[in-house]
C-alpha positions as CSV (number, residue, x, y, z in Angstrom):
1,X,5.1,-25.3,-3.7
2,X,4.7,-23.2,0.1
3,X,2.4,-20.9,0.8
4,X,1.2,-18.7,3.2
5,X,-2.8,-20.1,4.1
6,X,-4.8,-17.9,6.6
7,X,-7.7,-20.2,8.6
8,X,-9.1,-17.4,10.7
9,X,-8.3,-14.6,13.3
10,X,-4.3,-15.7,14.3
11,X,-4.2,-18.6,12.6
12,X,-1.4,-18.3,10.1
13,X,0.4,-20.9,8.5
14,X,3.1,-21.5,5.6
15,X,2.0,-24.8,3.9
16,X,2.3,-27.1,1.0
17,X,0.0,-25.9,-2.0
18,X,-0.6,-27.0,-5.8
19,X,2.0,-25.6,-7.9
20,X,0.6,-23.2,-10.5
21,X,0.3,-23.4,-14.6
22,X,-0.4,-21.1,-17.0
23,X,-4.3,-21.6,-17.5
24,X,-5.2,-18.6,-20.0
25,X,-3.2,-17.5,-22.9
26,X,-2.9,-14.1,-21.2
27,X,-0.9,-15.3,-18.0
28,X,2.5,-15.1,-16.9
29,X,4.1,-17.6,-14.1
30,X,6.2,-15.7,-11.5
31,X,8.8,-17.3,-9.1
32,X,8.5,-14.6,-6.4
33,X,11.7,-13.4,-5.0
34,X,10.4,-10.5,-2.4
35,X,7.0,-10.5,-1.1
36,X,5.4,-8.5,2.3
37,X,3.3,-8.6,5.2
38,X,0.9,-5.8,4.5
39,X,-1.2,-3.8,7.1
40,X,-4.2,-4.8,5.3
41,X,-3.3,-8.1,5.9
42,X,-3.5,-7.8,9.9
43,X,-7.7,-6.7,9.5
44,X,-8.4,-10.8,8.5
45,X,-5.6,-11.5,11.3
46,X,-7.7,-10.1,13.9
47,X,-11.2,-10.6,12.8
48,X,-11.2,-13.5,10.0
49,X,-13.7,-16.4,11.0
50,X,-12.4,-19.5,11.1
51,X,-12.5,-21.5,7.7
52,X,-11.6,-25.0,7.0
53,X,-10.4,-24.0,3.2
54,X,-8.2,-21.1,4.3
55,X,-7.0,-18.0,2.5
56,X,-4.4,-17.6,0.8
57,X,-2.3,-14.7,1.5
58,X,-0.6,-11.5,-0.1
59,X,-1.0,-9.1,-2.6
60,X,2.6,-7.1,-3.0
61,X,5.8,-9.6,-4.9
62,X,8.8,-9.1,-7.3
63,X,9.6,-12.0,-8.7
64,X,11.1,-13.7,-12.4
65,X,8.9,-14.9,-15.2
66,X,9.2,-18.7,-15.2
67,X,6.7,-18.5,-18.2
68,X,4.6,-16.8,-20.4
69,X,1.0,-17.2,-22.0
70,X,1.0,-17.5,-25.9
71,X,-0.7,-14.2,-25.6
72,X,1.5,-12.6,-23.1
73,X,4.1,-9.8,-25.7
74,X,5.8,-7.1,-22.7
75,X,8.3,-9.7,-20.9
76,X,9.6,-12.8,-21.2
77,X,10.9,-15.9,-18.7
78,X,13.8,-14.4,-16.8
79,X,12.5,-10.9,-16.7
80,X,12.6,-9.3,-13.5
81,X,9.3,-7.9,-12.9
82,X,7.2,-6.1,-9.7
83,X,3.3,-6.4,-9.4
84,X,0.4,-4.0,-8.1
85,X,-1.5,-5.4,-5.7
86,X,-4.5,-6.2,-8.1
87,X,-4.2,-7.4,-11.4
88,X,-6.0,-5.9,-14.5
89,X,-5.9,-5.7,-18.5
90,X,-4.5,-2.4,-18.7
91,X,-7.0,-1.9,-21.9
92,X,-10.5,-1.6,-20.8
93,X,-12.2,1.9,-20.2
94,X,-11.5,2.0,-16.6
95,X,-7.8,1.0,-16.7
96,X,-7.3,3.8,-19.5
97,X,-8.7,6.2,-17.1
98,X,-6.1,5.2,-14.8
99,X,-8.9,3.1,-12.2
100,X,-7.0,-0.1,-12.9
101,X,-8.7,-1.0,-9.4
102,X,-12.2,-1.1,-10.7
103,X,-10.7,-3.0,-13.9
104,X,-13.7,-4.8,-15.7
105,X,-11.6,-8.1,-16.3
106,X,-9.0,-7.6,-12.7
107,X,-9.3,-9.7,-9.7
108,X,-7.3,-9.6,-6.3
109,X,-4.4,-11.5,-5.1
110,X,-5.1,-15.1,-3.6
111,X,-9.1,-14.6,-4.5
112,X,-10.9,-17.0,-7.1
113,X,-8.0,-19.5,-7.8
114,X,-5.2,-16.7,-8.5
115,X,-2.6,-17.6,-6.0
116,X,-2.0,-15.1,-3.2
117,X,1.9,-13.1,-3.0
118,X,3.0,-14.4,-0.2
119,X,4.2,-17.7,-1.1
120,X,6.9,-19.6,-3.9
121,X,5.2,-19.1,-7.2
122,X,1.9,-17.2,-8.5
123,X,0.2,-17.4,-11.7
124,X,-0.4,-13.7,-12.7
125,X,-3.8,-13.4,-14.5
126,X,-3.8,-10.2,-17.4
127,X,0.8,-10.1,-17.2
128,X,0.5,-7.5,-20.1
129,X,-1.6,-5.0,-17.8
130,X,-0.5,-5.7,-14.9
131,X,3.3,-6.7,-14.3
132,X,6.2,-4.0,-15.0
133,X,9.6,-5.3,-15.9
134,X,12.1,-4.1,-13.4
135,X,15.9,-2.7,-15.2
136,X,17.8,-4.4,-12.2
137,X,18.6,-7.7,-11.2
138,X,16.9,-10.0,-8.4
139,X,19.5,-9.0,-5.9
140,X,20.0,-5.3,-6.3
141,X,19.7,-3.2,-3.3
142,X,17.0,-1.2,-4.5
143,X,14.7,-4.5,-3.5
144,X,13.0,-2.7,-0.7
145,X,12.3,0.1,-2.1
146,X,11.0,-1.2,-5.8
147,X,9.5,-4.1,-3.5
148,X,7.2,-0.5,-2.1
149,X,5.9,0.1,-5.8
150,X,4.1,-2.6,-5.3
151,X,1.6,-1.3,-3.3
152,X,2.6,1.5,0.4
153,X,4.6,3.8,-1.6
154,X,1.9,3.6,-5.0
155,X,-1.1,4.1,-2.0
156,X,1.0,6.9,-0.5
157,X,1.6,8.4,-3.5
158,X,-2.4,8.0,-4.2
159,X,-3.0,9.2,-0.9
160,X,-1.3,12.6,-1.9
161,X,-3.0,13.2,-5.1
162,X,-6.5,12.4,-3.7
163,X,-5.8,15.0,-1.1
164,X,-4.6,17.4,-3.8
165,X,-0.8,18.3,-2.5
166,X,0.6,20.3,-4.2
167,X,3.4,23.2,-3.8
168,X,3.1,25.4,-0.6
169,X,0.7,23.6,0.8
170,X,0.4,22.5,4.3
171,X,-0.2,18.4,4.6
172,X,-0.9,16.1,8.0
173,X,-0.7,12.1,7.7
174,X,-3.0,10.4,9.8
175,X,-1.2,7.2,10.4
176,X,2.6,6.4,10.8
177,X,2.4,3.1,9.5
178,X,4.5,2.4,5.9
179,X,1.5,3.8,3.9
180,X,1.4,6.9,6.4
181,X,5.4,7.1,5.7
182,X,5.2,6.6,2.3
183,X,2.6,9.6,2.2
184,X,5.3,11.7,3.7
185,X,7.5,10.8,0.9
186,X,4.9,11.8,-1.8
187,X,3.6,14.7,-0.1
188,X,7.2,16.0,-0.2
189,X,7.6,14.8,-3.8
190,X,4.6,16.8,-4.7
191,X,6.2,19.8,-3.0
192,X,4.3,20.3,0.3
193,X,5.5,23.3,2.5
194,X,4.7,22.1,5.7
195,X,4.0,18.1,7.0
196,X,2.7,17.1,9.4
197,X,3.0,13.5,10.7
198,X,0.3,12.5,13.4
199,X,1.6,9.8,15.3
200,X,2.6,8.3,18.3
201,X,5.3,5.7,17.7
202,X,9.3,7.6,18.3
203,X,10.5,5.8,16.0
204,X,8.0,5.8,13.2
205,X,8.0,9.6,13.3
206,X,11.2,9.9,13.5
207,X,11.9,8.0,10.2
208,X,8.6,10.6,8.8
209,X,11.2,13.3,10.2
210,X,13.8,12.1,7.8
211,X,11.7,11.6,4.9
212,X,10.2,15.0,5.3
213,X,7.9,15.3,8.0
214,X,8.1,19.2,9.6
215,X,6.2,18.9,12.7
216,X,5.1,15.8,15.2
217,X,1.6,15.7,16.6
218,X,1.6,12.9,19.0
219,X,-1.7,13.7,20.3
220,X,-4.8,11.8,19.6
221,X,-8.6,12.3,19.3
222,X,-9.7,16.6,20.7
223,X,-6.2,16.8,21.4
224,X,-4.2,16.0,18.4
225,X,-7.3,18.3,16.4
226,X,-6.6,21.2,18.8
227,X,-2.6,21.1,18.3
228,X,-2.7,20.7,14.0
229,X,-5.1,23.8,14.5
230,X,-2.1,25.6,16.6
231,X,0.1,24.9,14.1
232,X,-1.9,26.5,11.4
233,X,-3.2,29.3,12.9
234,X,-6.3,28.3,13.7
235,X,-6.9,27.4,10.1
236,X,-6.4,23.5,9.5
237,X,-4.3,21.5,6.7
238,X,-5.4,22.4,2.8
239,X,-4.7,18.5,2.2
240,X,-5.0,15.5,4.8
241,X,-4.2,11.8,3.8
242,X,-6.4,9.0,5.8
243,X,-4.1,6.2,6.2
244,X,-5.5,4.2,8.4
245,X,-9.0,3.8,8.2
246,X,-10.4,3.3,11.6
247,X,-13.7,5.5,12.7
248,X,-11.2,7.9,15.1
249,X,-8.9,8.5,12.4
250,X,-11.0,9.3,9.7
251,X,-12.8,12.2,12.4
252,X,-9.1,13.6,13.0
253,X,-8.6,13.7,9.5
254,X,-12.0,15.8,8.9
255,X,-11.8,17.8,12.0
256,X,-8.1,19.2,10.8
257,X,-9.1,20.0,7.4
258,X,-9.2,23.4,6.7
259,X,-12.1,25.0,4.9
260,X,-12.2,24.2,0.7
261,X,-9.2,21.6,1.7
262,X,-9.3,18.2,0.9
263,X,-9.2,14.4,2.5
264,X,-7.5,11.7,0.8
265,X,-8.6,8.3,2.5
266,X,-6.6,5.0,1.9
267,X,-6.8,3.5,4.9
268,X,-9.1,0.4,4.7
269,X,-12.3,1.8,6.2
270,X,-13.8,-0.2,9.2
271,X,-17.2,1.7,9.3
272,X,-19.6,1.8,6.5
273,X,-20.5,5.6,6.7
274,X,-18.6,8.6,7.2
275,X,-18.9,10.5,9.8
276,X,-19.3,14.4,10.6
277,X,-21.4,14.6,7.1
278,X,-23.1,18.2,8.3
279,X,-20.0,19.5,9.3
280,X,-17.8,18.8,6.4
281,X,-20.2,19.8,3.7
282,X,-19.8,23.3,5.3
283,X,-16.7,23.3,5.4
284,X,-16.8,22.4,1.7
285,X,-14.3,20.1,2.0
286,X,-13.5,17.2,-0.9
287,X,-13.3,13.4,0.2
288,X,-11.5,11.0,-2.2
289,X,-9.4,8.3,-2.3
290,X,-10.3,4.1,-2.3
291,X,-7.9,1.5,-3.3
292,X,-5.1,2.9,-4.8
293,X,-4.9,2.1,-8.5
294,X,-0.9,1.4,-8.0
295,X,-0.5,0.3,-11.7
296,X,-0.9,3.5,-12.9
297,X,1.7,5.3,-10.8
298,X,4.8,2.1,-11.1
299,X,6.1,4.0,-14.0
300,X,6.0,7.2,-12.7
301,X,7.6,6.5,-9.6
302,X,9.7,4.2,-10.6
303,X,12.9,6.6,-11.9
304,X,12.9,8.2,-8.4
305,X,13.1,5.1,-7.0
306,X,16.2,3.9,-9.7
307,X,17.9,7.2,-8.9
308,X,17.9,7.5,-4.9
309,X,15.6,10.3,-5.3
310,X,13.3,8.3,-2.3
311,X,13.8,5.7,-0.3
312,X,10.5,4.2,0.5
313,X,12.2,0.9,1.2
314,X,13.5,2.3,4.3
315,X,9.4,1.4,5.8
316,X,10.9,-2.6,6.0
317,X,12.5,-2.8,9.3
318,X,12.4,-6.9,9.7
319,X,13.0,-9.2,6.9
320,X,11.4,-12.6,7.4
321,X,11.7,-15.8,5.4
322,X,9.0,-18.1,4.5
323,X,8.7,-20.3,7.2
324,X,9.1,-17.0,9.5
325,X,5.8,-15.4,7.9
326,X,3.5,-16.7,10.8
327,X,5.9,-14.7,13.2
328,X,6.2,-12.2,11.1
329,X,2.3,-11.1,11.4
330,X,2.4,-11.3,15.1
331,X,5.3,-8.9,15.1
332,X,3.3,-6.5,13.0
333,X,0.1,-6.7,14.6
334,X,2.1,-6.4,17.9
335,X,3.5,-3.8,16.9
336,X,6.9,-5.0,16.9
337,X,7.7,-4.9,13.9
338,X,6.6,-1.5,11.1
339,X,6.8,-3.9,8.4
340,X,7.6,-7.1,6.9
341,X,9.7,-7.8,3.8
342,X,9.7,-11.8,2.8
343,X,12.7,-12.5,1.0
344,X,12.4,-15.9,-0.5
């Protein structure tokens, strides 16, 4: 089959790879029909080292079960099925807290042998805990959006909770990139008064405008802390979502916290500490967040996606084919492109 193979910083390429088989009892074999260029993936873009074995690429799919372990008992070949963007069991004590990141028998996406999304085919380690059958077919408009579940709208959504949104609440979103957008969309799920989108590409806030973004702070660094504090009265957001994970961005996000609020980080951090340590613990304000553990939210989200209630799919603004993938990362990391659907 084709795949997507990463050699080091830039050096993309779709190539011929060995085509996957059920190994374990517990595995299902996807032909993937959607796939996507994450933001995540654009960190190894620009920094990878260069490797002679390659990497293979991509963590967020929908595809149909080809084929099923002798173990596997919640879908069968033909299904229609969406994954997150690790797999796990869904059984040990971790998943049933609802961590299915930090899953004692998970893995990631195109890591030890487990083929990577953004390709023909993956073998799918632990399909009972980790794949959710889709009610639509392969073609159904909805793609985009269920294609989101997968892992932007799921990390969004994660973003929001970590931050502890909630009704009448005042929100900013550091970051307008699809996980920043699809923070919008949760914070206004989760019945934020007031969001605010921090953000300097016109078009990206414009599209957080129309999923429920109040006000536009296009500022950056003193400035863009100074105006979120003007439009709160000098007080600061009760919840801010990190979505982007560089060293500025995760000061913004601290600095425009108000007292006893909280900071929901998502964004991939860059820096090993946090910074501002003495200031935030007196301003007693909560950290949390990580990897979001999007298999536990698929089902929750997953009616509002069915029923037009949100339209996270709206992030995708190019679809690329295969053979367009390599192009497809420069657009992103150019910043031509807001994100990448693969439709194979």
């Amino acid at each position: 089959m084709r795949a997507t193979v990463m050699y080091g910083a830039g050096e993309v390429r779709v190539e011929t790879v060995p085509d996957p088989g059920l190994l374990e009892p517990t595995d299902a074999l996807v032909r993937v029909t959607r796939s996507a260029i994450c933001g995540s993936d654009l960190w190894p873009y620009n920094q990878m080292e260069h490797t002679d074995t390659g990497r293979r690429m991509g963590h967020e799919f929908i595809g149909l079960v080809e084929d099923v372990g002798a173990e596997v008992s919640t879908m069968k070949a033909g299904d229609l099925v969406v994954t997150p963007f690790v797999w796990s069991d869904g059984t040990c004590v971790f998943c049933r807290e609802g961590l299915h990141t930090s899953c004692l028998h998970g893995g990631r996406y195109g890591m030890d042998g487990v083929d990577g999304g953004q390709g023909e085919a993956v073998r799918v380690p632990q399909a009972d805990g980790t794949l959710v059958v889709l009610p639509v077919g392969p073609d159904d408009e909805l793609m985009p959006s269920l294609l989101t579940l997968s892992d932007v709208m799921a990390t969004g959504h994660y973003a929001a909770l970590s931050a502890k949104v909630g009704p009448g609440k005042t929100v900013a979103v550091v970051g307008d990139g699809a996980v920043g957008l699809c923070g919008v969309i949760a914070a206004r799920r989760l019945g934020a008064e007031r969001i605010i989108i921090l953000g300097r590409h016109a078009g990206r806030t414009a599209l957080a405008e129309e999923f429920g973004a109040t006000d536009v702070v296009s500022e950056r660094g003193d400035e863009a802390v100074e105006r979120v504090h003007e439009l709160t009265d000098g007080l600061g957001a009760h919840s801010v979502l990190e979505c982007v994970g560089l060293e500025q961005s995760t000061i913004t996000a601290l600095e425009i916290a108000r007292p006893g609020g909280a900071v929901g980080r998502v964004g991939v951090p860059q820096e090993d500490s946090i910074p501002l340590g003495v200031q935030i613990f007196f301003k007693n304000v909560t950290i949390g967040g990580g990897p979001a553990p999007a298999r536990a939210y698929i089902e929750e989200l997953l009616p509002d996606v069915l029923e037009g209630r949100i339209e996270p799919g709206r992030v995708f603004d190019r679809v690329a084919s295969l053979d367009e993938v390599p192009d497809g990362y420069r657009a992103m990391n150019e910043r031509e492109a807001l994100k990448v659907l693969i439709d194979l």
